[in-house]
N, C-alpha and C positions, 0 to 999 in steps of 0.2 A: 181199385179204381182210381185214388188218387194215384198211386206212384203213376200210374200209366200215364193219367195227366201230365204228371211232374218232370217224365221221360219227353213227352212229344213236347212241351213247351222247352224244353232243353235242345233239345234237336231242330227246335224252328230255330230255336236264339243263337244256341251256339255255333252250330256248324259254320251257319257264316260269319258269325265275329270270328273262330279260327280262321277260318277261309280269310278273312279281313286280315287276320294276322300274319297267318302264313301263305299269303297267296303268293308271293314268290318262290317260296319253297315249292309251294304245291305247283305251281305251272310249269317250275324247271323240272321237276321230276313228271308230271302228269305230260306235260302237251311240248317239254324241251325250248321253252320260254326262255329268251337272252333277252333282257332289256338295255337297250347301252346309252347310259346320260350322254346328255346335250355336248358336252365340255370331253367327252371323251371317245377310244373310239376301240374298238376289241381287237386282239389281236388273237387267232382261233388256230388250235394244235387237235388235230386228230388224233383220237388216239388208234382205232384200229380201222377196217375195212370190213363191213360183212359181206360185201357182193365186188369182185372187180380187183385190180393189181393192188398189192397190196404195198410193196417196197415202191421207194423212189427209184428213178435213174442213177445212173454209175455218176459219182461227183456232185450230185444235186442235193439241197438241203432245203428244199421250199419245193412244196405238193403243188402241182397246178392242176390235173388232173382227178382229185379225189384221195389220192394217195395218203397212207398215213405219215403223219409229222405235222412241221410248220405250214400251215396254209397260207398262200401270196394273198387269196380275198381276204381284206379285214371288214369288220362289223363298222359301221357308221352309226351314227347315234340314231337310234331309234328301235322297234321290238323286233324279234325275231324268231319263228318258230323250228322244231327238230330239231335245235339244236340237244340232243339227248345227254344227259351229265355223263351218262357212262362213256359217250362215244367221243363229246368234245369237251376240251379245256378252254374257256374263254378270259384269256386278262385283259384287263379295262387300261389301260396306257391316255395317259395326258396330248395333249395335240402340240407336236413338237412348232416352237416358239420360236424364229428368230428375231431379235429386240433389233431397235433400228440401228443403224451404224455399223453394225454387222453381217456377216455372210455365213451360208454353213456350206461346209462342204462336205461331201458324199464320199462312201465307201463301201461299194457292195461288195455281200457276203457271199452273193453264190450269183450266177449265169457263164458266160461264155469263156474261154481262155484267152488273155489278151493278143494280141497281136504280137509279130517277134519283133522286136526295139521298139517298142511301144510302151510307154509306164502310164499314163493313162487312158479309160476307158473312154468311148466317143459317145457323145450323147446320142437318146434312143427316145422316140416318142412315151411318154410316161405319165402324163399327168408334175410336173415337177417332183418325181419321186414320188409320190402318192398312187397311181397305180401299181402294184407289183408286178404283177399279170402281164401287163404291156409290158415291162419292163423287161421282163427275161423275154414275152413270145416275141417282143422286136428287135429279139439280139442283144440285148444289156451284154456288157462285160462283167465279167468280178473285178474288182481292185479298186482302184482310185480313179473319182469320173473326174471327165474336162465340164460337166456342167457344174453348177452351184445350185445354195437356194438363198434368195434373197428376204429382205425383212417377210416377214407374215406370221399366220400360223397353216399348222399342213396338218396331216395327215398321214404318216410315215409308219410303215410296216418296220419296228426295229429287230426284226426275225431275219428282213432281208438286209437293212438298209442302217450303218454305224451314222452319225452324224458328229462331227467336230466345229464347232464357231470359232469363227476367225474373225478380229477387226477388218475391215473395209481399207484399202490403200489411200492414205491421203497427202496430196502433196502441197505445200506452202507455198503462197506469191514467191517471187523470184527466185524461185526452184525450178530443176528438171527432172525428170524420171528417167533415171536409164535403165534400160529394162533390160534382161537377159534369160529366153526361156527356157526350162529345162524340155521342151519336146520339137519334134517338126523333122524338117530335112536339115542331114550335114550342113555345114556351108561349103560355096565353091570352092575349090583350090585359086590361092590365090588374092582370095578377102578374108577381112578381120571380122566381119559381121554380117549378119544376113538383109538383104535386102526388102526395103517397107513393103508393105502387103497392105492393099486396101480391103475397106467394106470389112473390118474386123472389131468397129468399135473400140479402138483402143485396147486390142488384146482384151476384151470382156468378154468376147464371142473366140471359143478357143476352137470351136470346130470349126467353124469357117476360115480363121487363120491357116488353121492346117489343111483342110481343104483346098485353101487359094496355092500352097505350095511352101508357106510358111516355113522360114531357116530356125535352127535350134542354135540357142548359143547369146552373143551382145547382136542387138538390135541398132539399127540406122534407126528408125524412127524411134524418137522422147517424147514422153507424156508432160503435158504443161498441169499446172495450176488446177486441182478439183482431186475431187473422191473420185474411187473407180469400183468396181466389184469383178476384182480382179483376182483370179485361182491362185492363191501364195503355191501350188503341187505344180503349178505349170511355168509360172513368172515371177523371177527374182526382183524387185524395182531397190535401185539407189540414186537417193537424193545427192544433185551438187546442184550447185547457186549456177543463175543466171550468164552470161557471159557479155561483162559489161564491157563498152568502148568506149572514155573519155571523151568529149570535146577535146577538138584540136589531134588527132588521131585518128585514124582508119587501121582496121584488122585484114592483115592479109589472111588467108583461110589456106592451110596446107590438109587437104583433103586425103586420109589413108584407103581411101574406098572408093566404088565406081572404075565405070570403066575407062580401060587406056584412050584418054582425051590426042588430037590434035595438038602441036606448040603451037600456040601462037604467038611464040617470041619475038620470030623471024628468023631470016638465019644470021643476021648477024649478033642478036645474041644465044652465045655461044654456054652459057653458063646454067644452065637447069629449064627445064619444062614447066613452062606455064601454059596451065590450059581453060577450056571455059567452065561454066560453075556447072557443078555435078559429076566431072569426070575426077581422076586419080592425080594429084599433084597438085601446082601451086593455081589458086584459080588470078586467073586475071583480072576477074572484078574482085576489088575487097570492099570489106565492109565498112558503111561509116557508121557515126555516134550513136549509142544507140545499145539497146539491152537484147542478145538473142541466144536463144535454145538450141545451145550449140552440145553434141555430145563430143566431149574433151575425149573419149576412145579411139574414136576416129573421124577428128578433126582436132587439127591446131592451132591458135590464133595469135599470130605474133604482131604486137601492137609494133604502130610506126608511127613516130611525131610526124607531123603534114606542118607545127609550125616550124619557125627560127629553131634552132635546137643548139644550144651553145657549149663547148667542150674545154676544159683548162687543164691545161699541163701546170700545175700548181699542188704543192703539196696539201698547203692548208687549205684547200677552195675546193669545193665540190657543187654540184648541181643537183636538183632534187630528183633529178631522172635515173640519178646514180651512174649513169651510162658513164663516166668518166671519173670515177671511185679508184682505179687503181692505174690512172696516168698522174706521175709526176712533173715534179721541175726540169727542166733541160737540163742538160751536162754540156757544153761546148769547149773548145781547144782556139784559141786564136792563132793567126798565120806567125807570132812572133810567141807562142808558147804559152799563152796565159790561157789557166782555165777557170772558166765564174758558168753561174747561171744566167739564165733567165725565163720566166715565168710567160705563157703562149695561153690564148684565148682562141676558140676556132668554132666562127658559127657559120652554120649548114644548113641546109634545107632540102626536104626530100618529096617532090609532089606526088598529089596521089597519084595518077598515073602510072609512079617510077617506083611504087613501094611494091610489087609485085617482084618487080625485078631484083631489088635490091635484094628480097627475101630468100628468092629462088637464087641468086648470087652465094650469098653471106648463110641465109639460113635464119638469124636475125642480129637486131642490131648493135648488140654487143662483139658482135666475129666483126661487123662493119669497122667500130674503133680500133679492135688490138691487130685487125689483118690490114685495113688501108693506112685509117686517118692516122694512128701511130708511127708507121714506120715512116709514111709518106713526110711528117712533121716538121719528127723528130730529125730527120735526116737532111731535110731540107737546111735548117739552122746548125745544122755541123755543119755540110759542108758550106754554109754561106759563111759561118764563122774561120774557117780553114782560111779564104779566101783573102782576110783581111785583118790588120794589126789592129788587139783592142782596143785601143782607144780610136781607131778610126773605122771600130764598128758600135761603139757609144754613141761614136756624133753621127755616126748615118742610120740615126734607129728611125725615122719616118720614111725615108727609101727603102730601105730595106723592109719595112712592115706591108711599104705597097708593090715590091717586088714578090712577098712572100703571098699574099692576097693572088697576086694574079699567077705564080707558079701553083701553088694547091689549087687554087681553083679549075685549072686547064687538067690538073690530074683527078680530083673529085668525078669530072664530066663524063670522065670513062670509067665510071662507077654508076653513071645514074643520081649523082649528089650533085646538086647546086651550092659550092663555096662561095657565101654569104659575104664575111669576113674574114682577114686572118688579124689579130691583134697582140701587140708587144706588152706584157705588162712589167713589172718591177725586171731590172738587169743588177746583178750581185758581183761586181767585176772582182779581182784578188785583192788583197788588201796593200800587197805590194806595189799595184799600180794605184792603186788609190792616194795611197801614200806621196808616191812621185806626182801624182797629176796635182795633190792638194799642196804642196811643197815647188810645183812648180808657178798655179796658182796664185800661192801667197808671196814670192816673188815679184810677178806681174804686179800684185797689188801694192809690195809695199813701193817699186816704182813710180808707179801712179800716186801713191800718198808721197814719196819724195819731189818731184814734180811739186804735186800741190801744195807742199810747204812750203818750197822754194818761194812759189809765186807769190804764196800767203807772206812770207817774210816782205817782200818789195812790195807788197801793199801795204803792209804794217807801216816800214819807213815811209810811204809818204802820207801815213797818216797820225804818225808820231809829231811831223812837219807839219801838220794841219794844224795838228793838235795842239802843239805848244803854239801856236800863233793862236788858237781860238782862246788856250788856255791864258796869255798878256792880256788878250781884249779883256777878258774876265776879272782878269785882278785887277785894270783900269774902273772898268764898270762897278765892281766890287765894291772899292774905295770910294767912289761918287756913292754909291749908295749908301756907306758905311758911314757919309759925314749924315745924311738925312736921316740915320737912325740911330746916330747918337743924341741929335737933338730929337728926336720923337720917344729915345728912352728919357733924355732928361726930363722933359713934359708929363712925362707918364708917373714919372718919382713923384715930381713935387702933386699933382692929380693922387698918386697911391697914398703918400702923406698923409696930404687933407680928408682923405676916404677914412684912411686909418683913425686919426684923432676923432672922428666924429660918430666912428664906430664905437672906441672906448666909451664916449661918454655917452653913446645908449645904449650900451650892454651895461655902465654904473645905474642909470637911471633905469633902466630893467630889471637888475637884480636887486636894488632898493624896493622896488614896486613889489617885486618877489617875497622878500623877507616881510615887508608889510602886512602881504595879505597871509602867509603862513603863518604869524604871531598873531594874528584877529582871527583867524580858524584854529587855531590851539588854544586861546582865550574861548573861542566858543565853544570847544569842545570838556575844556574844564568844566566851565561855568553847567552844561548840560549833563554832564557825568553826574557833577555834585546834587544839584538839582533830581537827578531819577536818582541818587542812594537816599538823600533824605527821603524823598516818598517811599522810596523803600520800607527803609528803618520805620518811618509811621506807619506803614500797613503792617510791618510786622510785631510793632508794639501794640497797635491795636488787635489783632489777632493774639496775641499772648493772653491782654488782659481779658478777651471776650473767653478764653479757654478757661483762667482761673475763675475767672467770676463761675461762669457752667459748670467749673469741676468741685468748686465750695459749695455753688448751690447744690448740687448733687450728693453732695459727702454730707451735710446737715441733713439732709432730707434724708440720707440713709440714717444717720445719728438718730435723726426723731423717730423714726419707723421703728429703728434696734431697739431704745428707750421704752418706747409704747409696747413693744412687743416685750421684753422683759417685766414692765412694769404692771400688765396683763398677767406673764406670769407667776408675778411675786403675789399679787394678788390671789389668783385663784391656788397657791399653794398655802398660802396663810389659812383660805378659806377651809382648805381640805384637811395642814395638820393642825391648824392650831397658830398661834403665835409664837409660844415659847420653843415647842419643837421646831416649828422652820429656824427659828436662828440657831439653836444647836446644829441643827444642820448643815445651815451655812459656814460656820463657825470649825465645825468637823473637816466641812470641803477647803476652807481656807490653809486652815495646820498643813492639812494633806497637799496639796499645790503649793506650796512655800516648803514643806520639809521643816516644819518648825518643832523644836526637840521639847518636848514638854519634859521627858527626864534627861539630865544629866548624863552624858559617857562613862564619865567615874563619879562612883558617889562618896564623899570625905566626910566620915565621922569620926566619932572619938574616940571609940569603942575599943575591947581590946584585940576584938576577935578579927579585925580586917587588919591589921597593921597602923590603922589613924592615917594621917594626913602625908604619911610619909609611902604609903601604896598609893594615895589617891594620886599624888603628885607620878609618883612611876608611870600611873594608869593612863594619866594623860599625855606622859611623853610617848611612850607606845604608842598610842594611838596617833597621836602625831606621824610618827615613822612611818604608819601603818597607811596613815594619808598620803602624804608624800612619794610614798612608794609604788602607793596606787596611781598617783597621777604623773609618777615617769614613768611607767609603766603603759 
């Protein structure tokens, strides 16, 4: 009776704590229970078929129909029933992430065969790759799509669908994007690049690009300044800088694209097609100052000074333009054989207007220097040198600089160039004529200095004739004055004299007063000297005697102290031995501290047994030596 008990309470409790335990076990096998977390999402593989086709189609790898394999539906978070263990495999996969700043790009695994010259597939209604289903029944291709997926999180069947992140395209302020696609139509015969296509977003939107008719290959249209979410599988982009214009400059634009424009040169010029802006050639308007998004593939932009622009035939001079880097000095021959230099300055001015021309002429304006204004120059100054003898092309270097002004300039005109100025600078004539001209020079001069010496002489003489007449007055005047300053010295003698004597005798009565008071300050200096050593000597006689007296009284007053204190204890030792014993005592101590011989060294008797008086005597000389010896010793 109890176990039954102990059964049924077991059976109430337990089954459903297992059940608690193992209810997911038990509902995937019992009722085929998938649960799929929040954060995730299943991705379901048949394994077989009990009713219906069993194989997939020829080429396919993804079940849409029921079929066994990969199934396109995936599980979305939340439960789901029949799914039977035996029948399905269910893996739980993370929800594909794209982080911001990035794009992914797609790669399907299975649907249609692409298209022939086609490398990628064309977007197909899908859910952004999140439905499968749509994806193959509305034509998906396999390979590499023209769509993307932008930041988020998805949802992504990776059964159908590989996914690869790519950074995001970004281009920097005074940048350009040149783009070049690998898909679309050829380009025409004819051009370098394909023609802009609108409504494509900036190449983001690659089917509509290709759709609108879209060229494959370098792009006319550049991407400015920003991010894009652009398919790196479709569009190559390469960053170059801006295309700046100086101040003081305009850019002619030689355009290699577009179609064959209209000249509108005229006809009489004769030299290159200029046309208007957006056809092939040089355009007619150029550009002024100013920063533009120019693609340098096909477009060129050859700058043209608009101001003064100044050029020197000079070896050591150059200009910051460099445009005249490699024109030297002249070389010239005179009509009488001499060859020297001279150094040429040449400013010019190109208006806007004319720089078209000049471009579509030249090309630019470096070909301008070495094809015109060189030959045009340099040639002018030979032959104008030919013309005339050195030195009478020295002294005509102002006519000549404004004959050479107005010949270049009348040849410039039929260039399109306004010759500004033409200017002469430093002339290096031979040293041979130099020589004759400074030789002929100092000649002339020393003419001129003979001349002026002449004349200087004949003025001398008659101012020699002045002279000595001024010079009689003088010695007349002289002498009148020489009698008044003899008596004004003799005056001043007998005055210096009396100055004199009356000086000695107060420099004597000075230095008597001197010696006076020096002998009454060394009398007092005596007298105070002597004066402080006597006080001296007394204080220190009285300090002597104050020392002895202190230091006697002091030495008695030890004396009486030592006295008393002995005489205490002579006292108390009498007390102790006795009388008669303390002096033996004393007596004992005194011998002993003196060294005093109570017997004899040698003792001299008469007897027969010592030798008598005649050992004693030996005894004593011994001993003698014996001192002696010890005290050199």
């Amino acid at each position: 009776m109890q176990n039954t008990e102990i059964i049924r309470w077991v059976m109430l409790i337990g089954i459903p704590l297992l059940c608690l335990v193992f209810y997911r076990l038990i509902l995937r096998v019992f009722f085929g229970v998938v649960i799929v977390p929040e954060d995730r999402i299943g991705l379901v593989t048949k394994k077989f078929v009990l009713f219906g086709k069993q194989e997939l189609p020829e080429g396919r790898i993804i079940a849409l129909n029921g079929e066994a394999g990969f199934q396109a539906q995936t599980l979305a978070p939340g439960v789901y029933f029949w799914k039977w263990i035996w029948q399905y495999a269910v893996t739980f996969q993370s929800f594909t992430i794209i982080p911001t700043g990035k794009i992914g790009l797609v790669l399907a695994k299975d649907g249609g065969e692409l298209e022939t010259g086609a490398i990628l597939a064309r977007k197909v209604p899908c859910d952004a790759f999140q439905d499968a289903r749509a994806f193959l029944e509305n034509g998906g291709r396999k390979g590499r799509q023209t769509a993307i997926i932008t930041p988020g999180s998805y949802r992504i069947n990776t059964f159908l669908f590989e996914l690869e992140i790519t950074d995001m395209v970004s281009i920097p302020e005074n940048a350009v994007g040149i783009v070049t696609t690998l898909e679309g139509k050829a380009i025409e015969d004819g051009q370098i690049a394909g023609k802009a296509i609108a409504a494509h977003n900036k190449f983001q939107d690659v089917d509509t690009f290709l759709e609108n008719g879209g060229y494959k290959g370098l792009q006319e249209q550049v991407m400015l300044a920003g991010s894009y979410f652009l398919n790196p599988w479709f569009a190559k982009v390469e960053m170059v800088r801006m295309t700046e214009i100086p101040i003081g400059h305009v850019g002619v634009v030689i355009s290699f694209v577009g179609q064959e424009g209209e000249d509108l040169s005229g006809v009489e010029f004769k030299h290159g097609n200029i046309v208007a802006k957006g056809h092939k050639g040089v355009w007619a308007e150029p550009l002024g100052p100013g920063k533009y998004p120019i693609n340098p593939y096909i477009m060129k932009i050859e700058m043209v000074p608009t101001t003064n622009l100044v050029l020197n035939w000079a070896a050591a001079r150059s200009e910051a333009h460099q445009l005249d880097k490699n024109l030297s000095t002249i070389t010239v021959r005179s009509k009488d054989g001499f060859t020297f230099n001279l150094d040429v300055a040449q400013i010019i001015h190109i208006p806007t207007t004319e720089a078209p021309k000049v471009i579509a002429r030249f090309g630019n304006m470096s070909n301008l220097v070495t094809q015109v204004l060189e030959p045009t120059i340099g040639n002018y100054f030979r032959n104008s040198a030919q013309d005339a003898d050195a030195i009478d092309f020295l002294k005509s270097r102002k006519e000549r600089q404004e004959s050479a002004k107005n010949h270049i300039g009348r040849v410039l005109e039929q260039y399109n160039v306004h010759g500004v100025d033409t200017l002469i600078g430093d002339i290096v004539p031979p040293e041979s004529l130099m020589k004759t001209l400074t030789d002929r020079k100092l000649a002339e001069e020393q003419k001129v200095t003979y001349e002026t010496q002449m004349k200087a002489q004949e003025t001398r003489q008659t101012l020699e004739k002045e002279t000595a007449i001024a010079e009689m007055q003088k010695e007349i005047v002289k002498a009148d004055q020489g009698v008044l300053i003899a008596e004004r010295i003799a005056d001043a003698s007998v005055k210096k004299a009396t100055g004199d004597a009356n000086s000695v005798r107060l420099q004597a009565n000075a230095e008597a007063d001197r010696l006076k008071l020096l002998a009454g300050g060394e009398a007092e200096k005596v007298r105070l000297l002597a004066k402080a050593e006597a006080e001296r000597t007394e204080w220190i006689a009285v300090a002597d005697a104050e020392k002895i007296s202190r230091t006697g009284n002091a030495e008695a007053e030890k004396i009486l102290a030592i006295g008393k204190s002995s005489a205490e204890a002579y006292r108390l030792a009498v007390e102790a031995m006795g009388g008669d014993n303390f002096t033996q005592l004393k007596v004992m101590e005194s011998i002993g501290e003196q060294h005093v011989r109570i017997m004899p060294d040698v003792l001299i008797n008469g007897g027969d047994n010592g030798g008598g008086p005649i050992s004693g005597l030996l005894g004593l000389q011994l001993l003698e030596q014996l001192r002696h010896r010890k005290s050199n010793e």
